[in-house]
C-alpha positions as CSV (number, residue, x, y, z in Angstrom):
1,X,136.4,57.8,28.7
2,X,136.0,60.5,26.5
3,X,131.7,60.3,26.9
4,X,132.5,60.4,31.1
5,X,134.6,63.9,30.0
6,X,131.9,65.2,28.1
7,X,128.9,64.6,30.4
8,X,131.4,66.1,33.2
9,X,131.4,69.4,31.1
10,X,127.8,69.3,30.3
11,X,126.8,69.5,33.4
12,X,128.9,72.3,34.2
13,X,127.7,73.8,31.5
14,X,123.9,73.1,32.8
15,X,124.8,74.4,36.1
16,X,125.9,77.5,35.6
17,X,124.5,78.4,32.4
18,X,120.7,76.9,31.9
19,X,120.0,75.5,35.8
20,X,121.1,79.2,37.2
21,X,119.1,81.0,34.9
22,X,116.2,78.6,36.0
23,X,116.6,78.7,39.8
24,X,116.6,82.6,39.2
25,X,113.2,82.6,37.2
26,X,111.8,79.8,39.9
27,X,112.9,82.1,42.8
28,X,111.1,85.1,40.9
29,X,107.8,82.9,40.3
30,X,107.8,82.0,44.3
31,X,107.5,85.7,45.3
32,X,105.3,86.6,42.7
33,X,102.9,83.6,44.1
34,X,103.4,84.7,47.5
35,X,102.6,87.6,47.1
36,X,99.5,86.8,44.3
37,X,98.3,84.1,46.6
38,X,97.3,87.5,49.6
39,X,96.2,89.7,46.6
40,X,98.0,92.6,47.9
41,X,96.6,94.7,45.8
42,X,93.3,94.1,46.4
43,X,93.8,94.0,50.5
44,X,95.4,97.7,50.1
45,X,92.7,99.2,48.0
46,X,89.8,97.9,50.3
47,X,91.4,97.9,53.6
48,X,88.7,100.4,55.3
49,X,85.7,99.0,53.3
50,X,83.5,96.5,55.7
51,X,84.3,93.5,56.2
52,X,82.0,90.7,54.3
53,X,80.4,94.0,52.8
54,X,78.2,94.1,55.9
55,X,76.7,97.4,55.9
56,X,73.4,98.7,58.0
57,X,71.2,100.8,56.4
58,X,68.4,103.2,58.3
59,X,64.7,103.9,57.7
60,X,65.6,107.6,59.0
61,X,64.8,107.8,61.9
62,X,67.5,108.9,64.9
63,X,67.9,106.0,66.6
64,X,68.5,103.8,63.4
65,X,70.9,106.2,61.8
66,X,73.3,106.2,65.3
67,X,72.6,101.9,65.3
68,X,73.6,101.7,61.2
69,X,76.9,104.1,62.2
70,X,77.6,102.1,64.9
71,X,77.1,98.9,62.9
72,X,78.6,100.1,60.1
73,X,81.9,101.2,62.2
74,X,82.3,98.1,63.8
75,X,82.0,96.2,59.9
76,X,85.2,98.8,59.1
77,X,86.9,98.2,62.0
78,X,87.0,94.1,62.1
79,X,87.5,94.5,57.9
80,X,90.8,96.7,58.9
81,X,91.9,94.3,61.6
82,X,91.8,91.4,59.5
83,X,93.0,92.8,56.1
84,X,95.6,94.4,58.0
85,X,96.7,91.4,59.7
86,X,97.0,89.9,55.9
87,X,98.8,92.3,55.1
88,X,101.5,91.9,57.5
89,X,101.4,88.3,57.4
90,X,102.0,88.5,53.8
91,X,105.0,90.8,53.8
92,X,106.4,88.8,56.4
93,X,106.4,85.2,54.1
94,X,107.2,87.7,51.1
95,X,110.2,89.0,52.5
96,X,111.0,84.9,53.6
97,X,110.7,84.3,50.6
98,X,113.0,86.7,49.1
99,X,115.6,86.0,51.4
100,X,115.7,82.0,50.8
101,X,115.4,82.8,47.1
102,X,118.5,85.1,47.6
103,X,120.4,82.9,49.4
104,X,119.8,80.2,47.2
105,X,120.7,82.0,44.0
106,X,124.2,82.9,45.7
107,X,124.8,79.3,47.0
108,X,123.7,77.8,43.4
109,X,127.4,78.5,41.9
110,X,129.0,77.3,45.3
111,X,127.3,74.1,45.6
112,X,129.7,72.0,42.9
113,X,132.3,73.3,45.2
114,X,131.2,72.4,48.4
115,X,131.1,68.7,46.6
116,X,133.9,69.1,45.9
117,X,135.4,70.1,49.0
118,X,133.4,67.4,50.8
119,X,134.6,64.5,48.5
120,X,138.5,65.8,49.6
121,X,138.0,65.8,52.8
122,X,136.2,62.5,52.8
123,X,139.2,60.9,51.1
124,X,141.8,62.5,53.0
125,X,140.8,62.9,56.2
126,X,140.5,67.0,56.2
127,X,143.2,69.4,55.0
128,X,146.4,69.1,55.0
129,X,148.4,71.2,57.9
């Protein structure tokens, strides 16, 4: 009997000392790979560049230099549309992410309760009135 009272406050113990500060560093290392897995960084510093680095270059003459500028605009402008579209996309699943990681850090400490809770109400048919 005494063993069953001891493993009943060990895991209380686990629960709300070692498993919380594990789901916190968990919840931390899924926004940090959200947000590594876009490469933010990277998408901000070469948002106008062109995309696939696909750049025209002219012999000098007029009509090459207004074809390369043309060229060269359309690269920048599908490179912007598509890093900027990354960009979004990942500060949509980042903030996703940081709002189930939230909500499960506050729910963590609740969820021996809510056992709890659900056992009585099992056994007893609900609350009393």
């Amino acid at each position: 009997m005494r063993y069953n009272m001891v493993m009943f406050l060990e895991f209380f113990y686990w629960w709300y000392g070692t498993g919380y500060l594990d789901t916190i560093k968990r919840v931390s290392k899924w926004i940090t790979a959200t947000s590594q897995i876009f490469s933010i960084k990277i998408l901000i510093t070469t948002l106008f560049s062109p995309w696939k680095r696909i750049v025209t270059e002219s012999d000098g003459s007029l009509e090459m230099i207004l074809k390369s500028i043309g060229d060269n605009a359309v690269s920048r402008a599908i490179g912007f549309f598509v890093r900027s579209t990354a960009l979004f996309t990942s500060l949509i699943l980042t903030s996703v992410t940081s709002v189930v990681g939230l909500v499960m850090i506050i729910l963590w400490p609740l969820m021996p309760v809510g056992v709890a809770i659900s056992l009585f109400m099992a056994l007893f048919g609900g609350f009393v009135k």
